[in-house]
C-alpha positions as CSV (number, residue, x, y, z in Angstrom):
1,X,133.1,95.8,52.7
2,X,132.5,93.1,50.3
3,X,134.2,90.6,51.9
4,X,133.0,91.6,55.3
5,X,129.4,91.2,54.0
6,X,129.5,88.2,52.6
7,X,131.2,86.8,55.5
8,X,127.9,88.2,57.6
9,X,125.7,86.3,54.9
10,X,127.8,83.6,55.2
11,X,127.4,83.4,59.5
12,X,123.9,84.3,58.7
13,X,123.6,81.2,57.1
14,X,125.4,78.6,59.2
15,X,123.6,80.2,62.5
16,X,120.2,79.5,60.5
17,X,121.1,75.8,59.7
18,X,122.4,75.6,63.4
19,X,118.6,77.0,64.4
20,X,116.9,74.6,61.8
21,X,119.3,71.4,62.8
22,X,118.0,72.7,66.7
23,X,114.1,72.7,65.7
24,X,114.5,69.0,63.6
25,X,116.2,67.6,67.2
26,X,113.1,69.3,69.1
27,X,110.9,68.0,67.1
28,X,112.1,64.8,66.2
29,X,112.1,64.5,70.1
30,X,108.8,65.8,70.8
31,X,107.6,63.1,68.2
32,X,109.4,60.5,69.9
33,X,108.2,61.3,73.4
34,X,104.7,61.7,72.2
35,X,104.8,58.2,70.6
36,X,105.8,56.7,73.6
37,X,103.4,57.7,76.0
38,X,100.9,55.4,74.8
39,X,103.4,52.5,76.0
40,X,104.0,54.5,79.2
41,X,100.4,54.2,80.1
42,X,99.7,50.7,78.6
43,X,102.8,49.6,81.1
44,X,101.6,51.4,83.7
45,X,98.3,49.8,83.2
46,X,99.8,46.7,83.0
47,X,101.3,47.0,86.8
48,X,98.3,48.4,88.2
49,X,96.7,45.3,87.4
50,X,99.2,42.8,88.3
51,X,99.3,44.2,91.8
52,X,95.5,44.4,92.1
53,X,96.2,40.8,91.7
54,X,98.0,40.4,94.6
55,X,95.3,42.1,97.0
56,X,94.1,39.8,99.6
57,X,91.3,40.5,102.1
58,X,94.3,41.7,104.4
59,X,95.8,44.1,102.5
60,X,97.3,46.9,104.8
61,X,96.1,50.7,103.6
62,X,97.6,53.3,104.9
63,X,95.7,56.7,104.6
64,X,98.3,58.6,103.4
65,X,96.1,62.2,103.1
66,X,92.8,63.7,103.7
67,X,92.0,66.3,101.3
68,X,88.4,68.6,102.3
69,X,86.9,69.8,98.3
70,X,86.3,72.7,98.2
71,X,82.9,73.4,96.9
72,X,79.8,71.2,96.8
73,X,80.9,68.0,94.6
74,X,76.5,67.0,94.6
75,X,77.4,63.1,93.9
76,X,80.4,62.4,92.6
77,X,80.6,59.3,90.1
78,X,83.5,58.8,88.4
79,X,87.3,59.7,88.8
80,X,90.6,60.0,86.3
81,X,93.3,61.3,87.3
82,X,95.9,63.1,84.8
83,X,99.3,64.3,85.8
84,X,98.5,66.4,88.9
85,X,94.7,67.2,87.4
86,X,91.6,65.3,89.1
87,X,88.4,65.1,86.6
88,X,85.2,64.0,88.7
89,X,82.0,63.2,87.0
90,X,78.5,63.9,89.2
91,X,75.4,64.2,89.3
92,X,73.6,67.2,91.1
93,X,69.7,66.4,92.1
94,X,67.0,68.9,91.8
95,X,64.3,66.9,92.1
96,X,64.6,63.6,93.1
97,X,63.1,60.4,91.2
98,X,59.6,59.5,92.7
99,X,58.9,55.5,92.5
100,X,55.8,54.6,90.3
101,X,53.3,52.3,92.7
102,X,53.0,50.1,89.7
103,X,55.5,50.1,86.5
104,X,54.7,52.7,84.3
105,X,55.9,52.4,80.2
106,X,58.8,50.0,81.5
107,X,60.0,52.1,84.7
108,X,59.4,52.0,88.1
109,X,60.1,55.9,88.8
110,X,59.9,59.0,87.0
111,X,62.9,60.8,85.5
112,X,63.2,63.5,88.4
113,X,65.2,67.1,87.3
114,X,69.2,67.5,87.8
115,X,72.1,68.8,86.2
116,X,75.6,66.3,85.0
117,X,78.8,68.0,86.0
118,X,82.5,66.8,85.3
119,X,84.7,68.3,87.5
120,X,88.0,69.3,86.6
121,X,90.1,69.7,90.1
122,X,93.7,70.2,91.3
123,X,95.1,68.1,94.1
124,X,94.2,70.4,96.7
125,X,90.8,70.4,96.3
126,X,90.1,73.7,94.4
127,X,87.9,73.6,91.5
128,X,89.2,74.5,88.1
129,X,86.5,74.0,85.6
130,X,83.0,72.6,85.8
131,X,81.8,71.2,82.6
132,X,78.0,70.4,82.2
133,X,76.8,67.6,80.3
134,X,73.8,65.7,79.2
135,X,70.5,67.6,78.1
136,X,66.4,67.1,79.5
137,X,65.7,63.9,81.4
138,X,69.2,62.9,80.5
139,X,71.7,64.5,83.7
140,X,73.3,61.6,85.7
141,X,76.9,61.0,84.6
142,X,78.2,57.7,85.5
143,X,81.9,56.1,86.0
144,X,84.6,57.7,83.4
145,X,87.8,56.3,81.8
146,X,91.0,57.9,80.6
147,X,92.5,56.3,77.0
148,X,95.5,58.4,76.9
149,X,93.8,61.7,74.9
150,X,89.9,61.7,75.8
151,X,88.1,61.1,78.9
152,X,84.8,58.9,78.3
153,X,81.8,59.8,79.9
154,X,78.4,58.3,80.1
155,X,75.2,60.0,80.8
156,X,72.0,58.9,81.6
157,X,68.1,59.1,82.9
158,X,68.4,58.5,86.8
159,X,66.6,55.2,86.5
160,X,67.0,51.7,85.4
161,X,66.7,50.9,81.8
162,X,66.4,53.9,80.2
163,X,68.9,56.0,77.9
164,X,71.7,57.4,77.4
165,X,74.3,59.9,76.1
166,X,78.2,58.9,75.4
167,X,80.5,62.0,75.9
168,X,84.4,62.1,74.9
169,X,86.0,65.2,76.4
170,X,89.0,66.9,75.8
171,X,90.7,67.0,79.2
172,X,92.8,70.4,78.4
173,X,89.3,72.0,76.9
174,X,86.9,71.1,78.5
175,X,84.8,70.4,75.4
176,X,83.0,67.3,75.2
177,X,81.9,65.4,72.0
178,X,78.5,63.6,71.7
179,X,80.0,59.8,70.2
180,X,76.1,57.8,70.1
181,X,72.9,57.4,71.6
182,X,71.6,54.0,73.7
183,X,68.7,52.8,75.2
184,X,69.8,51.6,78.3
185,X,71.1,53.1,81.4
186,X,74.6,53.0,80.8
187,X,76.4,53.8,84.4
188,X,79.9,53.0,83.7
189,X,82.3,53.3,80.5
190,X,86.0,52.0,79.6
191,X,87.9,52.4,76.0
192,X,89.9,49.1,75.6
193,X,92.7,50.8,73.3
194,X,94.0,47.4,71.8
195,X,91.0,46.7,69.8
196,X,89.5,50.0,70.0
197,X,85.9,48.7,71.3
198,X,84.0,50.9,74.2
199,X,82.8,48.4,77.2
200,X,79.7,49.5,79.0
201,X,78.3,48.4,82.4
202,X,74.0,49.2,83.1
203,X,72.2,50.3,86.0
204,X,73.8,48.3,89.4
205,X,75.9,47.0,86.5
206,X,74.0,43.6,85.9
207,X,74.4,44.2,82.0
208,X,77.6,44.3,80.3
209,X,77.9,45.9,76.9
210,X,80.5,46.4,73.6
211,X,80.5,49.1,71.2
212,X,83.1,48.8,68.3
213,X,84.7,52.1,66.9
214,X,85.7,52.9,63.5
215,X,88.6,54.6,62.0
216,X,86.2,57.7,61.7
217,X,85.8,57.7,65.4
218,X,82.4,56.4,65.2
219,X,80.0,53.3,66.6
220,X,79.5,50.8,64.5
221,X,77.0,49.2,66.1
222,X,75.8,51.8,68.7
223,X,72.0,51.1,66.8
224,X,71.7,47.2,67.6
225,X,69.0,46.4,70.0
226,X,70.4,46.3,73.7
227,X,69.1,42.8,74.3
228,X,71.1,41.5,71.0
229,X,74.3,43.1,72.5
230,X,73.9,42.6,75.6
231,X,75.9,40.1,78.1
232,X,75.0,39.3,81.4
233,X,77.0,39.8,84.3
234,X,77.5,36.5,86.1
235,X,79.0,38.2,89.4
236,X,76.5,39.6,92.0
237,X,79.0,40.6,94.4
238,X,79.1,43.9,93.4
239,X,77.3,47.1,91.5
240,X,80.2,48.5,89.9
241,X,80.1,52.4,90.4
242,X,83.5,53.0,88.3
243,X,85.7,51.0,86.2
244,X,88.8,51.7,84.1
245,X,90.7,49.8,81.2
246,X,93.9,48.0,82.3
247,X,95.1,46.6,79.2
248,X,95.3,43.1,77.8
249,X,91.3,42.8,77.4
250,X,90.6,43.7,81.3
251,X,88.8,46.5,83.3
252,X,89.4,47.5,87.0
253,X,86.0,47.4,88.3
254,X,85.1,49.0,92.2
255,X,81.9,49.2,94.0
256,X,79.9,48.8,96.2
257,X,77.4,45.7,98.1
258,X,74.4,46.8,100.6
259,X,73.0,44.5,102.8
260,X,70.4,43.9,105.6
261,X,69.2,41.1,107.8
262,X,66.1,42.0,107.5
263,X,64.3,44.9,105.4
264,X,63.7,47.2,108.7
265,X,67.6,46.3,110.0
266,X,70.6,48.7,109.6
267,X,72.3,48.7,106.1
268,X,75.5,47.2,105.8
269,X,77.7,48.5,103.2
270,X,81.0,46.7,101.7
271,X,82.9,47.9,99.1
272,X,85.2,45.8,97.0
273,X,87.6,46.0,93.8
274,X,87.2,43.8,90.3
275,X,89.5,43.0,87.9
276,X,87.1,42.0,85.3
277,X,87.4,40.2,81.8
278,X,85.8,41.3,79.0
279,X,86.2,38.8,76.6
280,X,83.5,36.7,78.9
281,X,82.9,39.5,81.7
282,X,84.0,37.1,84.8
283,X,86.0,38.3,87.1
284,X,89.9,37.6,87.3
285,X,90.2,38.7,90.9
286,X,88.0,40.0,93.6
287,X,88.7,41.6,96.8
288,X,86.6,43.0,99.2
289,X,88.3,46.5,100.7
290,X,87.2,47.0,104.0
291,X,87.5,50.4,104.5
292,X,84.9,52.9,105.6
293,X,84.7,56.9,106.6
294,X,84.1,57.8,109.8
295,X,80.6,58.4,108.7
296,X,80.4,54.9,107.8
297,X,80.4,54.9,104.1
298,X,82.2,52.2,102.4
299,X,85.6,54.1,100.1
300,X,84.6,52.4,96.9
301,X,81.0,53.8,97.5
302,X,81.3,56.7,94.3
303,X,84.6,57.0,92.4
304,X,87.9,55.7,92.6
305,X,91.4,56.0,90.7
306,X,94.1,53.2,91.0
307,X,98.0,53.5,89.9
308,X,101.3,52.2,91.0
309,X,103.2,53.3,93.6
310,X,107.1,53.2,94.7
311,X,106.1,49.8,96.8
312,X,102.8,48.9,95.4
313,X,99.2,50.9,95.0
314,X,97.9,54.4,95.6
315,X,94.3,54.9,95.5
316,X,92.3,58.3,95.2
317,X,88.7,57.6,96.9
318,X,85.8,60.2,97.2
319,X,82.5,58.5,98.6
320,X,81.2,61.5,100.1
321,X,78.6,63.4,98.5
322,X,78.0,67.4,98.4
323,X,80.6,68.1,101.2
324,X,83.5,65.3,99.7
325,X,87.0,64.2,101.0
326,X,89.5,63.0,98.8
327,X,90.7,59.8,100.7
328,X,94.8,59.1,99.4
329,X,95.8,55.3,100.6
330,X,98.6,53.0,99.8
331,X,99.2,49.5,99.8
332,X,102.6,47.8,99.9
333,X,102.0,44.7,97.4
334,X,105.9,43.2,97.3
């Protein structure tokens, strides 16, 4: 009996190291996989961006799927797209701005009354969580960016040069984190993760902005005067309505230009995609997109997602507000 025990104690043993030996290979793995993701992305970053470059005027799209949303998406603004998971940011109006005759403290409207939403969808169009955001005067969430762990969402007063709120979000929670204050209507927001610095576009995107982070997660410099930090933008071919970062010190810009011959003719709306520097905010490459619902809207009218497919691009458009369609293209870039 002895023997026969301490040959169980014995197995005991050797099965346990086997188990540990098992969970040091798991983990060691897990680790391993983890750290590589960042490099994942950054490459496929990287390619998005080199076949935006390669986008000419005529470009073939293909729509590849129309998919209805399922519940009213109010104005959809910005759009990341995670694994199989589609995170919307919008805007839902309850009272719209009313114009000032004159300029009143700075502004040429009032604040109006909504509500910000980011959206969190799956890919066929069913909502999964809505998270509200902003507080008061400040509702109207602008483009978003994906780093990798945290979507970036800016919020703002539905009117030029006003204020706003910078939100990062855990995508799996759905619990966002105030990062700093700004006066200025900030409508668009990217996380270059070389340098960690956060890149901000304005109202119709005419001023650019950068925000340095610290170790502690925080804004260094989120308290400097807007027109110290500010750049100007030196391209007026678009408003930018959502950008994302693309590595190497570059943001994927797409938007929107309205047009009339004459203030009483029919508005003309082209849409167009930007792969911007932001070392001097000029663009690298600019092509228009000329695509348009059957309603007539222009695709890069609200928000857009771009990434690589087996021949070239996929994009992910939604310029419909309230009732939306998610509008899936590809273009063949070799």
């Amino acid at each position: 009996m002895i023997e026969t025990a301490s040959s169980i104690i014995a197995a005991a043993r050797y099965a346990q190291g086997r188990s540990v030996v098992r969970h040091v290979v798991t983990c060691v793995a897990f680790t391993a996989a983890a750290a590589a993701l960042p490099s994942v992305r950054a490459d496929t970053q990287s390619v998005t961006a080199e076949r935006v470059m390669k986008l000419t005027r005529d470009s073939s799209w293909k729509l590849v799927a129309s998919v209805p949303i399922g519940f009213v998406t109010h104005h959809p603004q910005g759009l990341v797209k995670i694994g199989q998971t589609l995170y919307v940011s919008s805007v839902e109006v309850k009272v719209p701005t009313r114009r000032f005759s004159q300029p009143i403290d700075g502004y040429d409207r009032d604040t109006g009354d909504g509500v910000g939403h980011l959206f969190k969808i799956d890919m066929d169009g069913s909502l999964i969580a809505d998270l509200r955001l902003g507080e008061h005067t400040i509702y109207h969430p602008g483009g978003i960016d994906y780093d990798g762990k945290s979507i970036w969402v800016p919020v703002a007063e539905y009117r030029p040069n006003s204020r706003s709120i910078i939100y990062r979000v855990d995508p799996e929670k759905m619990t966002a984190t105030e990062v700093f204050r700004f006066a200025d209507h900030i409508g668009g927001i990217v996380h270059n993760t070389d340098d960690d610095t956060l890149h901000g576009v304005s109202w119709g995107s005419r001023r650019f902005y950068r925000w340095t982070l610290g170790h502690d997660g925080k804004v260094s410099n989120a308290t400097t005067p807007p027109e110290k930090l500010r750049t100007l933008n030196t391209s007026h071919y678009l408003d930018y309505q959502d950008c994302k970062y693309v590595v190497g010190a570059r943001m994927l810009c797409t938007g929107v230009t309205e047009l009339r011959q004459t203030p009483a003719a029919p508005l003309f709306r082209l849409g167009g995609i930007d792969l911007v520097d932001l070392h001097d905010g000029r663009p690298l490459h600019q092509v228009p997109l000329l695509l348009w619902t059957a309603g007539g809207l222009d695709m890069t009218h609200n928000p857009v997602w771009i990434e690589p497919s087996a021949t070239g691009l996929r994009a992910y458009f939604m310029p419909e507000d309230d009732t939306s369609t998610l509008y899936i293209y590809d273009v063949d870039t070799k």
